[in-house]
TORKEMAR-799007 format. One record per residue (C-alpha): residue number from 1; residue in three letters; chain; z, y, x. Coordinates in Angstrom, 3 decimals, padded with zeros to 6 digits, m for minus. Each point is the difference from the previous one (the first is absolute). Layout:
TORKEMAR-799007
<node pos="NUM" code="Ala" unit="A" pz="Z" py="Y" px="X"/>
...
This chain:
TORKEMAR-799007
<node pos="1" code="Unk" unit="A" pz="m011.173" py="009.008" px="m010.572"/>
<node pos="2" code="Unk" unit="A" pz="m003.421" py="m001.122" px="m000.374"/>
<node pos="3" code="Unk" unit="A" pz="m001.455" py="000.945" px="m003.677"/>
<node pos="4" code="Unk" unit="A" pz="000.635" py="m002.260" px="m003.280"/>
<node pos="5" code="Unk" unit="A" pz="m003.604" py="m001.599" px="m000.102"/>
<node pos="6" code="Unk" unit="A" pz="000.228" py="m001.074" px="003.411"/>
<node pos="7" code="Unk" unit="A" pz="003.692" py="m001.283" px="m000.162"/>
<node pos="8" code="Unk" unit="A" pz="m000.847" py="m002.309" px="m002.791"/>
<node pos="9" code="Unk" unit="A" pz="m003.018" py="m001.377" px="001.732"/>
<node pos="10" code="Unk" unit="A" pz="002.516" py="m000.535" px="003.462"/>
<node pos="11" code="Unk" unit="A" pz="002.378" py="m002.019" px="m002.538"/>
<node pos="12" code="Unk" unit="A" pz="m003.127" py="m001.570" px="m001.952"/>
<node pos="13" code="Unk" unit="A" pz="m001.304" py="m001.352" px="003.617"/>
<node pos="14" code="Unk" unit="A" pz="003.885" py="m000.815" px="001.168"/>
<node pos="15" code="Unk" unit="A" pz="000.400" py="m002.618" px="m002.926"/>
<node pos="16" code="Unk" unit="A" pz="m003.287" py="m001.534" px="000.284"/>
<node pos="17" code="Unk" unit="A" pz="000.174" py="m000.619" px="003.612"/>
<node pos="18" code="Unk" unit="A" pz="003.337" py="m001.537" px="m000.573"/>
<node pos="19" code="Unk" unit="A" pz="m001.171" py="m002.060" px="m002.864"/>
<node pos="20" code="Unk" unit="A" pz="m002.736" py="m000.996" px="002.253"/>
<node pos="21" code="Unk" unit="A" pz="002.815" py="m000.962" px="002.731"/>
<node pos="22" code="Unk" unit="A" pz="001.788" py="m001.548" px="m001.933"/>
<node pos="23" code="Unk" unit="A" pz="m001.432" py="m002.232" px="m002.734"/>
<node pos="24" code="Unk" unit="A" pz="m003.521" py="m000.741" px="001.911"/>
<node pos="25" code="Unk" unit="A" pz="m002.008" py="m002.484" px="m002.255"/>
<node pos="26" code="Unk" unit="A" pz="003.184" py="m001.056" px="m001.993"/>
<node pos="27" code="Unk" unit="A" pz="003.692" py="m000.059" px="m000.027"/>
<node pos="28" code="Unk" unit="A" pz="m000.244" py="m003.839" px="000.082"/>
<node pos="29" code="Unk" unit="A" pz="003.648" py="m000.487" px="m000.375"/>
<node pos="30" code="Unk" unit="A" pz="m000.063" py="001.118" px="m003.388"/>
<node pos="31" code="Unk" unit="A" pz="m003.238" py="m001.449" px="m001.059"/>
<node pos="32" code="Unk" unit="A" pz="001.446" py="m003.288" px="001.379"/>
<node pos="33" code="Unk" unit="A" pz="002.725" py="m000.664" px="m002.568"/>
<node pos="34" code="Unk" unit="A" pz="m000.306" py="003.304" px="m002.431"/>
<node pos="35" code="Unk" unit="A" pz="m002.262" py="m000.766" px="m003.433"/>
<node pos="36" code="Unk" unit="A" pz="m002.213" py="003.106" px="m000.400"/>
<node pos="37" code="Unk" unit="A" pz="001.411" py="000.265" px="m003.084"/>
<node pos="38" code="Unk" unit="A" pz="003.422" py="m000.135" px="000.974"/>
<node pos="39" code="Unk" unit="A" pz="001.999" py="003.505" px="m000.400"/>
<node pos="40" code="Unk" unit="A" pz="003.135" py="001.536" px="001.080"/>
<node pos="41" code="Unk" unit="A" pz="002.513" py="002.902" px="000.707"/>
<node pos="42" code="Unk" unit="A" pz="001.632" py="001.286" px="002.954"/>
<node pos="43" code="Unk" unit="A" pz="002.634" py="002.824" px="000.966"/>
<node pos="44" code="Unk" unit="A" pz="m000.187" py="001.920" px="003.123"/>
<node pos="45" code="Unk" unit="A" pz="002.900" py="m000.218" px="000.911"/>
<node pos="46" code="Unk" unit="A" pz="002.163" py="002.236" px="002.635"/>
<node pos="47" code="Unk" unit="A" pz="002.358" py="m001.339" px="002.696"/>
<node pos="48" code="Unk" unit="A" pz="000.569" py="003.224" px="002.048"/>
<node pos="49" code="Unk" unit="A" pz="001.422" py="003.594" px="m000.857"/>
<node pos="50" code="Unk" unit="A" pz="m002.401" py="003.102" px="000.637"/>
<node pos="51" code="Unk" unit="A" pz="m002.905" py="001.906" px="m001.524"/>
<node pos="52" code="Unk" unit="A" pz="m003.181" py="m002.079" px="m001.968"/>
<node pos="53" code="Unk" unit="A" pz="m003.517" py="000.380" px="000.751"/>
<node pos="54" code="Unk" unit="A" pz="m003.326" py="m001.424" px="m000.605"/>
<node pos="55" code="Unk" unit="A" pz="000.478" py="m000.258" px="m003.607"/>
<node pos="56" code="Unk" unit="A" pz="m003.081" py="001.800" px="m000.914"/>
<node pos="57" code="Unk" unit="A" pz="m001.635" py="m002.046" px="002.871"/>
<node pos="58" code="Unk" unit="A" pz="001.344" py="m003.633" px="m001.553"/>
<node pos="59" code="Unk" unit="A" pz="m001.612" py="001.189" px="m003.453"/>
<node pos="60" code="Unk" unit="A" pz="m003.481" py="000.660" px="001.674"/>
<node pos="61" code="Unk" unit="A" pz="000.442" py="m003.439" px="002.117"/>
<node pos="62" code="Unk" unit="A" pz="000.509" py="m001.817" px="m003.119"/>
<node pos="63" code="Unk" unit="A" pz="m002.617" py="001.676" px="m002.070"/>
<node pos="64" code="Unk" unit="A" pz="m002.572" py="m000.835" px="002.673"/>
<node pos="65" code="Unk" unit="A" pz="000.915" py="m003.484" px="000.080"/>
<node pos="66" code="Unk" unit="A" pz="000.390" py="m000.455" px="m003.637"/>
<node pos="67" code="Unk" unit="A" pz="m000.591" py="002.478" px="m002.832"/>
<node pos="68" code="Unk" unit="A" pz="001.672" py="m001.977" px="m002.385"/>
<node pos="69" code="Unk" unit="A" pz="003.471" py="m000.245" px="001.909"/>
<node pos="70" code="Unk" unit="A" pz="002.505" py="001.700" px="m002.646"/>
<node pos="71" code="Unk" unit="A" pz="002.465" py="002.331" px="002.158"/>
<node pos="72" code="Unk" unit="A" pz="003.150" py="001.489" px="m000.978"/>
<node pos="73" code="Unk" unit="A" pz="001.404" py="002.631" px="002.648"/>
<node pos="74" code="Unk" unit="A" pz="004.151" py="000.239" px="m000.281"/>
<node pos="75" code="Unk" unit="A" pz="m000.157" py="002.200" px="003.401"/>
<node pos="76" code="Unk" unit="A" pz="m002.411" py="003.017" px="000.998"/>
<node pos="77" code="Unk" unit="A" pz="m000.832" py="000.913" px="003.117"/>
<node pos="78" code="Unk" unit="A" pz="003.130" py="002.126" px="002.354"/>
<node pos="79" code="Unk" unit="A" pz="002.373" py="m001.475" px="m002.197"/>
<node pos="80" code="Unk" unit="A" pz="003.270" py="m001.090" px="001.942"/>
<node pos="81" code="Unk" unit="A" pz="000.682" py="m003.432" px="m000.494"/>
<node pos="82" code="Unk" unit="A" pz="002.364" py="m002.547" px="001.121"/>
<node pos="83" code="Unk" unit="A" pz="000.141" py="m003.905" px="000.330"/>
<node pos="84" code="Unk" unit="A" pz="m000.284" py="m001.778" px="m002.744"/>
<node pos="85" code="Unk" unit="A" pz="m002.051" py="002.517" px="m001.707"/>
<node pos="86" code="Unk" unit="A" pz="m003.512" py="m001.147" px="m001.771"/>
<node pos="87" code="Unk" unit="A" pz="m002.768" py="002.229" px="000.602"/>
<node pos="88" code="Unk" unit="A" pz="m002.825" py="m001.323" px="m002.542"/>
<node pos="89" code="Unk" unit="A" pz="m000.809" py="m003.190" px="m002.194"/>
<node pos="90" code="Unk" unit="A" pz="m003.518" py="m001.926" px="000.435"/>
<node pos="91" code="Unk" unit="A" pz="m001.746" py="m002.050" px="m002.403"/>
<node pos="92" code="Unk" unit="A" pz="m002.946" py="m001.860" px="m000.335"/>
<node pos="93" code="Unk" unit="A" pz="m002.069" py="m002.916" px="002.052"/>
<node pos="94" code="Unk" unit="A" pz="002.536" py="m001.437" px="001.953"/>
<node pos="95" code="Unk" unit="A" pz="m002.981" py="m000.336" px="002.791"/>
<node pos="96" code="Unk" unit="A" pz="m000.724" py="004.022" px="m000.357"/>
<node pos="97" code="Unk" unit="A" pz="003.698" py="000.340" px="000.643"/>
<node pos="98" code="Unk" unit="A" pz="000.360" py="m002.129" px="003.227"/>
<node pos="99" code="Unk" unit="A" pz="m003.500" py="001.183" px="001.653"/>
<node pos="100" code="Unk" unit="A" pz="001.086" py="003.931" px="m000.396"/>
<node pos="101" code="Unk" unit="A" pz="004.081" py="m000.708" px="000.753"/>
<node pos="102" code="Unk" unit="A" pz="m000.514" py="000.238" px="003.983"/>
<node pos="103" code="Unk" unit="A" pz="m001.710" py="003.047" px="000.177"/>
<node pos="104" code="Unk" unit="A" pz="002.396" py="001.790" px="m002.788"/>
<node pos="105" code="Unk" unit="A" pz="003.039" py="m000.858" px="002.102"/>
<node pos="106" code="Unk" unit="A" pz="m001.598" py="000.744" px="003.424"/>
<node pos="107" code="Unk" unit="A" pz="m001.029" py="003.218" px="m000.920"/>
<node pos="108" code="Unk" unit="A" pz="003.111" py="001.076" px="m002.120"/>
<node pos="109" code="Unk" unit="A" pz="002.300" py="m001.493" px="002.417"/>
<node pos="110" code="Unk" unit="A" pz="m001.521" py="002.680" px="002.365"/>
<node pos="111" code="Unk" unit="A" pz="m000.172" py="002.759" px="m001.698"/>
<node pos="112" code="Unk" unit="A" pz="003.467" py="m000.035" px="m001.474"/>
<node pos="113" code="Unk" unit="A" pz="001.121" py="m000.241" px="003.656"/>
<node pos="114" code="Unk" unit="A" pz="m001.993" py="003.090" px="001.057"/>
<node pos="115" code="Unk" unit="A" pz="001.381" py="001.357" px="m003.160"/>
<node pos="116" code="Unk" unit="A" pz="003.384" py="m000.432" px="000.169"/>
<node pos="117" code="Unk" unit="A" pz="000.105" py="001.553" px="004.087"/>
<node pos="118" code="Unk" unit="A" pz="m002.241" py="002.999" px="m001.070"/>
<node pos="119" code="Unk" unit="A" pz="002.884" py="000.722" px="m002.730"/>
<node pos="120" code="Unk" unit="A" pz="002.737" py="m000.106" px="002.279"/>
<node pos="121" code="Unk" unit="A" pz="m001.705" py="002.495" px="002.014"/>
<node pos="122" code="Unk" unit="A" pz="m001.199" py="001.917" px="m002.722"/>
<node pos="123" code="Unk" unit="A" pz="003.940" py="000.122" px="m000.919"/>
<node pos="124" code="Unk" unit="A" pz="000.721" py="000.631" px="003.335"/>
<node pos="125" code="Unk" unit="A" pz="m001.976" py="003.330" px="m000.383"/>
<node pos="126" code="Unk" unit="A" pz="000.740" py="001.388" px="m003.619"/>
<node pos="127" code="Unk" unit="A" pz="001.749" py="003.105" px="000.146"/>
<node pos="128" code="Unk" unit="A" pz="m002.557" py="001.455" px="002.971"/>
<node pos="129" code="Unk" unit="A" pz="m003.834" py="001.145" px="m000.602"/>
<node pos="130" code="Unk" unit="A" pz="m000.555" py="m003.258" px="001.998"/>
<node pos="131" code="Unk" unit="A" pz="m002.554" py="m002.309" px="m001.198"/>
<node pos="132" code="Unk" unit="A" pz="m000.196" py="m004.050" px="001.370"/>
<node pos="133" code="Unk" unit="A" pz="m004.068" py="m000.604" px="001.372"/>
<node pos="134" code="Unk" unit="A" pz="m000.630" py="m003.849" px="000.698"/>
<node pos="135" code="Unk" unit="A" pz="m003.120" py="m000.455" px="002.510"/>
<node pos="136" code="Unk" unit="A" pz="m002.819" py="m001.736" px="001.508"/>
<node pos="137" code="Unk" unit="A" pz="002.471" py="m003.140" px="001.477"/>
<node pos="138" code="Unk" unit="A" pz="m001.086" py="m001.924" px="m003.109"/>
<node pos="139" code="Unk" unit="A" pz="m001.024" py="m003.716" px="m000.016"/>
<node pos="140" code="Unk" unit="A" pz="m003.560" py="m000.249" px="m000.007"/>
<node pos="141" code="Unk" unit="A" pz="m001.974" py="m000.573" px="m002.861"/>
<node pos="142" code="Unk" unit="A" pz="002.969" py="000.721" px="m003.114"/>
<node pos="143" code="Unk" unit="A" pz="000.334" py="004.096" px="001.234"/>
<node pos="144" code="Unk" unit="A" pz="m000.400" py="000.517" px="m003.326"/>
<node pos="145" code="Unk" unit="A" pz="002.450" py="m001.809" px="m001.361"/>
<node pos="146" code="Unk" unit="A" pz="002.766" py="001.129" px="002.384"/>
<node pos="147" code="Unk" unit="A" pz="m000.881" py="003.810" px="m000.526"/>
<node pos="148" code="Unk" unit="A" pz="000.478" py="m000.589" px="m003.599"/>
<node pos="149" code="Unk" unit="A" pz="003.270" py="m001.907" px="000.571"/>
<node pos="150" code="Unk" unit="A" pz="001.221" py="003.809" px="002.116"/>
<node pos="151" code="Unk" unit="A" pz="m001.186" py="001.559" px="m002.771"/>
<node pos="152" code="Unk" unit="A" pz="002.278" py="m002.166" px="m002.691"/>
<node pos="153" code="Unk" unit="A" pz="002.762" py="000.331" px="002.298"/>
<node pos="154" code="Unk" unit="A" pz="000.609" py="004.020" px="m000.242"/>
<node pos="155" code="Unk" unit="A" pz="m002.881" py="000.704" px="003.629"/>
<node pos="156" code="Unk" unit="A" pz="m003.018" py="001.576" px="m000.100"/>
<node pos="157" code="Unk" unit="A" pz="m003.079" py="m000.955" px="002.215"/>
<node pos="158" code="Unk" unit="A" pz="m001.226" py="001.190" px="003.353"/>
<node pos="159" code="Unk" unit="A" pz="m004.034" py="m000.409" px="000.400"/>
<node pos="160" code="Unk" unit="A" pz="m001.470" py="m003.725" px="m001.669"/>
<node pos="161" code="Unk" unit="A" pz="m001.951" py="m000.328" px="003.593"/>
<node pos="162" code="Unk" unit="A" pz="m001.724" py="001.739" px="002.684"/>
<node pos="163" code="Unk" unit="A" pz="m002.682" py="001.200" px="m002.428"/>
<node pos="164" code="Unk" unit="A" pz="001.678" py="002.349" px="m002.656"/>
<node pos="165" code="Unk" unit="A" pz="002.196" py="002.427" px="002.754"/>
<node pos="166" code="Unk" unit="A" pz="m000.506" py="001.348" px="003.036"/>
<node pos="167" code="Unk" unit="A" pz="003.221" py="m001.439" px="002.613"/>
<node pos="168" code="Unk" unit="A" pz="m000.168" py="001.874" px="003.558"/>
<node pos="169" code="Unk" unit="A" pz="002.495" py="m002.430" px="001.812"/>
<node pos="170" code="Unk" unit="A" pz="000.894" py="000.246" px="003.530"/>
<node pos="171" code="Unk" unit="A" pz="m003.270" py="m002.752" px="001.278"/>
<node pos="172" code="Unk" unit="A" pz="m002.110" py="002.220" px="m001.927"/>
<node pos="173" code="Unk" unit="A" pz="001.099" py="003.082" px="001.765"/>
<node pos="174" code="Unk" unit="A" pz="000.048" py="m001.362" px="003.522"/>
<node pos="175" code="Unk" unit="A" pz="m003.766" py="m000.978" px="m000.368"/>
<node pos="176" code="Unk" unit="A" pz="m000.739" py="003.041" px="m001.510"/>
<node pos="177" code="Unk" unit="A" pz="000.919" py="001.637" px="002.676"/>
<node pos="178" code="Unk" unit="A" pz="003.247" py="002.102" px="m001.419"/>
<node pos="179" code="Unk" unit="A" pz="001.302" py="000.811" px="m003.511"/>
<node pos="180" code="Unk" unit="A" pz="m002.210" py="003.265" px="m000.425"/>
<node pos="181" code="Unk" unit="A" pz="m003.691" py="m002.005" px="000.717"/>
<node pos="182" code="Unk" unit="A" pz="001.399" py="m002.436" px="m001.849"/>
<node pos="183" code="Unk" unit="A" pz="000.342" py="002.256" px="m003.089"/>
<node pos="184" code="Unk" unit="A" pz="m002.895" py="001.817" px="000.693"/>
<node pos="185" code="Unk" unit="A" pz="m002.433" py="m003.254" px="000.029"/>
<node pos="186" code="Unk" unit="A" pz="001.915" py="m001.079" px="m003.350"/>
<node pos="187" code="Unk" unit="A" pz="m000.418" py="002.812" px="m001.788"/>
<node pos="188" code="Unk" unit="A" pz="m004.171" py="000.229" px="001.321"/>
<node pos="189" code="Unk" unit="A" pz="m000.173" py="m003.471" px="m001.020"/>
<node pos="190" code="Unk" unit="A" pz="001.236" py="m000.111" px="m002.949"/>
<node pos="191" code="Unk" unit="A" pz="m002.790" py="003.366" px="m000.969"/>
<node pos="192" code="Unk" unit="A" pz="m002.899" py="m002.174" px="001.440"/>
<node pos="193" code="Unk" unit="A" pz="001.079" py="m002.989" px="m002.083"/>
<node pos="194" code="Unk" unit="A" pz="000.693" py="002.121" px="m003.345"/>
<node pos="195" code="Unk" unit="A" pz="003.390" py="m001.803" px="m000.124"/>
<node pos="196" code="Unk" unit="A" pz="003.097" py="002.179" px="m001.284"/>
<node pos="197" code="Unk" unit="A" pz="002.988" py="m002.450" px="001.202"/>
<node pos="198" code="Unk" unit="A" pz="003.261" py="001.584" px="000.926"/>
<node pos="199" code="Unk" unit="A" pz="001.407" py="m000.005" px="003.340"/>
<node pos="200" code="Unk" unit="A" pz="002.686" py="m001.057" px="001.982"/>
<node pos="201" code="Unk" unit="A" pz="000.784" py="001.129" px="003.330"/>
<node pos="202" code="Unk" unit="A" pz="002.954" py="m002.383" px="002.162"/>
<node pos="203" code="Unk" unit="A" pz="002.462" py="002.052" px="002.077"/>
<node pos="204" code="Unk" unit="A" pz="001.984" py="m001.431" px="002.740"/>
<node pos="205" code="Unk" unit="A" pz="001.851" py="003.072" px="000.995"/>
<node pos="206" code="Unk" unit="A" pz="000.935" py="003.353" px="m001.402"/>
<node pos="207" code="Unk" unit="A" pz="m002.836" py="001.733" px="002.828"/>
<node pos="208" code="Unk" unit="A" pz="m002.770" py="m002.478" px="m002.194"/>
<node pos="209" code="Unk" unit="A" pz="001.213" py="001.320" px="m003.120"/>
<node pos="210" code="Unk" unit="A" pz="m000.489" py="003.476" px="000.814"/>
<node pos="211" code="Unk" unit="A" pz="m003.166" py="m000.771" px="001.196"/>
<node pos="212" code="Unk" unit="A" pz="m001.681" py="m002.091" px="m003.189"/>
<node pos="213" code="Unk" unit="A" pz="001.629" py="003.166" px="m002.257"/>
<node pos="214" code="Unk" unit="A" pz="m002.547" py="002.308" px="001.996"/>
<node pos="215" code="Unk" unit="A" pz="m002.542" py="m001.921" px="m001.221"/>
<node pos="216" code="Unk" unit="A" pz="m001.325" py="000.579" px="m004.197"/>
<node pos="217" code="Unk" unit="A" pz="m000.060" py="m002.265" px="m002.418"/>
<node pos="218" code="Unk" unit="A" pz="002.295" py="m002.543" px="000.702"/>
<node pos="219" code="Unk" unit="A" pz="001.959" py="m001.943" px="m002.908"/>
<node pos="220" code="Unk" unit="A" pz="002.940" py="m001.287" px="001.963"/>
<node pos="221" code="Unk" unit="A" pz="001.860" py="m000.600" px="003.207"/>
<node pos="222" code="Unk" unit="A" pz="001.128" py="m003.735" px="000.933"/>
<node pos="223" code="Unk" unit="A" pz="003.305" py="000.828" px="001.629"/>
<node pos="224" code="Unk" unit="A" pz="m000.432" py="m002.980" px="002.570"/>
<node pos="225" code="Unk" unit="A" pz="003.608" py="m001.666" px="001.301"/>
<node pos="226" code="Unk" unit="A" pz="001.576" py="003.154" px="000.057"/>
<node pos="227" code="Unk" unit="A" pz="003.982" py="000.490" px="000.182"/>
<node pos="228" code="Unk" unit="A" pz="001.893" py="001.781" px="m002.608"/>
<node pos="229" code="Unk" unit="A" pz="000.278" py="003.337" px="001.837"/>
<node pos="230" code="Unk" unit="A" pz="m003.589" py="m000.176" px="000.495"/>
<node pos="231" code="Unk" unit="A" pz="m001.145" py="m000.930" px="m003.418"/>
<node pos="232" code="Unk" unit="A" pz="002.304" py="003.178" px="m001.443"/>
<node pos="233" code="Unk" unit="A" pz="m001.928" py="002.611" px="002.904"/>
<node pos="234" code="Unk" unit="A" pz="m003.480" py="m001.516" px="m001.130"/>
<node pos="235" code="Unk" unit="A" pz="000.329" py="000.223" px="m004.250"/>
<node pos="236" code="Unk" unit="A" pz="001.434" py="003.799" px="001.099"/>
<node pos="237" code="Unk" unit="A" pz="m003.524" py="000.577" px="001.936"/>
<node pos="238" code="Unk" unit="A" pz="m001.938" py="m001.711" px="m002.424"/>
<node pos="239" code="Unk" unit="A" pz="001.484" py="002.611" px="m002.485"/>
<node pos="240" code="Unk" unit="A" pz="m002.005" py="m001.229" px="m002.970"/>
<node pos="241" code="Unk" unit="A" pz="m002.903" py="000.689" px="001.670"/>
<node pos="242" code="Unk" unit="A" pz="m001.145" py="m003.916" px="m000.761"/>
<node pos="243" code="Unk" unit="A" pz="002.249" py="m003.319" px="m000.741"/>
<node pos="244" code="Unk" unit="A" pz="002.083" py="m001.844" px="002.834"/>
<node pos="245" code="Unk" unit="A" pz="000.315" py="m003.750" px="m000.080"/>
<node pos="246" code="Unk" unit="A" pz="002.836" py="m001.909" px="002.360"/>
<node pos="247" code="Unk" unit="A" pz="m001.062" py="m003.197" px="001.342"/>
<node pos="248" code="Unk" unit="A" pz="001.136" py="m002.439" px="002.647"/>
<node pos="249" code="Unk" unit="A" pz="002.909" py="m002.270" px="m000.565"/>
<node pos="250" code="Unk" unit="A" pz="001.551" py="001.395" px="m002.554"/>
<node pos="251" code="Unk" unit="A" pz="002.604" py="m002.466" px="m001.800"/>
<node pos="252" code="Unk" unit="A" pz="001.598" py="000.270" px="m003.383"/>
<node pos="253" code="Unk" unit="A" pz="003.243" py="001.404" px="001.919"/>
<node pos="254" code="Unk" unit="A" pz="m001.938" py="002.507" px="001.537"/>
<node pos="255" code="Unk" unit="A" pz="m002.525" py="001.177" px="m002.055"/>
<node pos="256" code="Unk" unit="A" pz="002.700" py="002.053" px="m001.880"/>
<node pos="257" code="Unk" unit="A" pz="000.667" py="002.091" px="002.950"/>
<node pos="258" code="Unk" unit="A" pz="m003.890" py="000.271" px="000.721"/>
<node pos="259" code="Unk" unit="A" pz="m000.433" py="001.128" px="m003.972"/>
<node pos="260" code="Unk" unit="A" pz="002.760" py="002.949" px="000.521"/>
<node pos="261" code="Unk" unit="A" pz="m002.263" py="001.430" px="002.711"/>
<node pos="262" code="Unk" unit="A" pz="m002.339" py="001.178" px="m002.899"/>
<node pos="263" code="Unk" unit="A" pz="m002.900" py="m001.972" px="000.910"/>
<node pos="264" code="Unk" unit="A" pz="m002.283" py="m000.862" px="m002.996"/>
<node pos="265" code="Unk" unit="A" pz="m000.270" py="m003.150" px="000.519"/>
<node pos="266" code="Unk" unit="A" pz="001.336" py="m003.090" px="001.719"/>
<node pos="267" code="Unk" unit="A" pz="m002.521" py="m003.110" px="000.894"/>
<node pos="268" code="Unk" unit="A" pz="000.943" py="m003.628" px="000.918"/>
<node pos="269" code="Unk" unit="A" pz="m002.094" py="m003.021" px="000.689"/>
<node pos="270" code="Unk" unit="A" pz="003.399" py="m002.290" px="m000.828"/>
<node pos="271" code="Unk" unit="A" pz="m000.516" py="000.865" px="m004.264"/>
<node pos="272" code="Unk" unit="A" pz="m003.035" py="m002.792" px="000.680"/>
<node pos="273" code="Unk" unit="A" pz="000.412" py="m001.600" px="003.293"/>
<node pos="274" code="Unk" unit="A" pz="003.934" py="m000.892" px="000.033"/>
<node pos="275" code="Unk" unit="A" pz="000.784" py="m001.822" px="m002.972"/>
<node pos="276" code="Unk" unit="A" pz="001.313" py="m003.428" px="m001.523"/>
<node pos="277" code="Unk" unit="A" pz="m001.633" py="m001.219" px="m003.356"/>
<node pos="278" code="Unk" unit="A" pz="002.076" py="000.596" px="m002.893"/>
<node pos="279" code="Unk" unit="A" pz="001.050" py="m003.990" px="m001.350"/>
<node pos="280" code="Unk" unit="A" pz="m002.322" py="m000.506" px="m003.310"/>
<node pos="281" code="Unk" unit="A" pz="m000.794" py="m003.164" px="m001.542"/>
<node pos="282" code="Unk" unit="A" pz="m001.843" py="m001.209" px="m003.264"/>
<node pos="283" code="Unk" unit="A" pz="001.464" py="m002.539" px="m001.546"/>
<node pos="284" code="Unk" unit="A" pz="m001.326" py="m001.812" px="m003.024"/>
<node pos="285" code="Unk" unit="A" pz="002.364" py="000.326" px="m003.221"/>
């Protein structure tokens, strides 16, 4: 994951562009018929069972749009919750409430759906020395915020982009001209450049893997749509020597079998890009 400074900046820009989206020169609904004066509170109210997320995330929304907005939290982040349950109490301008209620419920809804998936895998997996890795299959522009939903639901995170790791796929290797060259220019790049950025070399057969463990220096091995005989004989080559990830289709009744190979890790793009918003609603009390 990318480091602290420069997460809170990615969530910083996230709700101002979003803000920007969404309220433009004035949520003229509420302006309309709403007194400035006029206050209110709300519940946020839940109408699905599964994990919670975007807490923190509502608390900065509302902040930003309103400093004075009085919040009382009833439900943390990775809580489990179930319908019917309230998740936090709002109170203030009744307009402050109504211009930052959209984005709050977009963005939780979201999250708590990435969430809740990334905990059944993580359950899926406890018991092995198997972690859950989300991706890069994020939707663009809110990266951040569905990394940090992974996060809340039991996963860790693969690289933030295509700046802060080093990820030999199979296009990168065919251009290059073969796995070793491939490595080799990496690792000559990356001393021109001064970077230090871990890499990752993608295997599509057991012959690739023994070839990227000749090569120094590498941090893992993507274990690329392998079966499960396959994925057993490449962790027992790898030996320790670096980490193995399994990629490539792996579903939540697979990745089980995939985990008891003894790879380190298991990756999948459907923690972000598969999932139905968690039901949320604010509702003024």
């Amino acid at each position: 994951m990318i480091p602290k400074a420069q997460f809170e900046k990615e969530i910083e820009l996230i709700i101002d562009n979003a803000l920007r989206e969404d309220v433009g020169d004035g949520d003229h609904s509420s302006l309309a018929c709403i007194p400035e004066s006029a206050t209110g509170k709300a519940k946020l109210l839940v109408k699905d069972d599964g994990i919670i997320a975007g807490v923190e995330f509502a608390l900065r929304v509302f902040e930003k749009v309103d400093p004075k907005l009085s919040i009382e939290v009833l439900v943390k982040d990775g809580s489990q919750v179930k319908k019917g349950d309230i998740v936090l109490y709002v109170q203030g301008s009744s307009q402050s409430i109504l211009k930052a209620e959209r984005l709050v419920l977009n963005a939780m809804q979201r999250m708590s759906a990435i969430a809740t998936k990334t905990n059944t895998f993580a359950k899926k997996l406890e018991g092995t020395k198997t972690r859950i890795l989300d991706t890069r299959k994020t939707t663009p522009g809110i990266r951040a915020l569905e990394k940090w939903a992974v996060k809340i639901g039991g996963g860790e995170n693969h690289r933030f982009g295509l700046y802060d790791m080093i990820m030999l796929k199979d296009n990168h290797i065919d251009f290059a001209g073969g796995i070793t060259k491939a490595i080799e220019k990496t690792r000559n790049y990356l001393i021109e450049k001064g970077l230090d950025l871990k890499i990752i070399v993608e295997a599509r057969d057991l012959e690739e893997v023994a070839e990227i463990l000749e090569s120094d220096g590498i941090y893992r091995i993507l274990i690329d749509n392998f079966n499960y005989e396959d994925t057993r004989k490449a962790v027992e080559l790898i030996g320790g020597k670096c980490q193995s990830e399994s990629s490539g289709g792996i579903t939540l009744d697979t990745a089980r079998k995939y985990a008891e190979c003894g790879v380190d890790f298991i990756s999948s793009g459907a923690l972000t890009h598969s999932v139905y918003n968690m039901d949320l609603s604010l509702k003024a009390v």
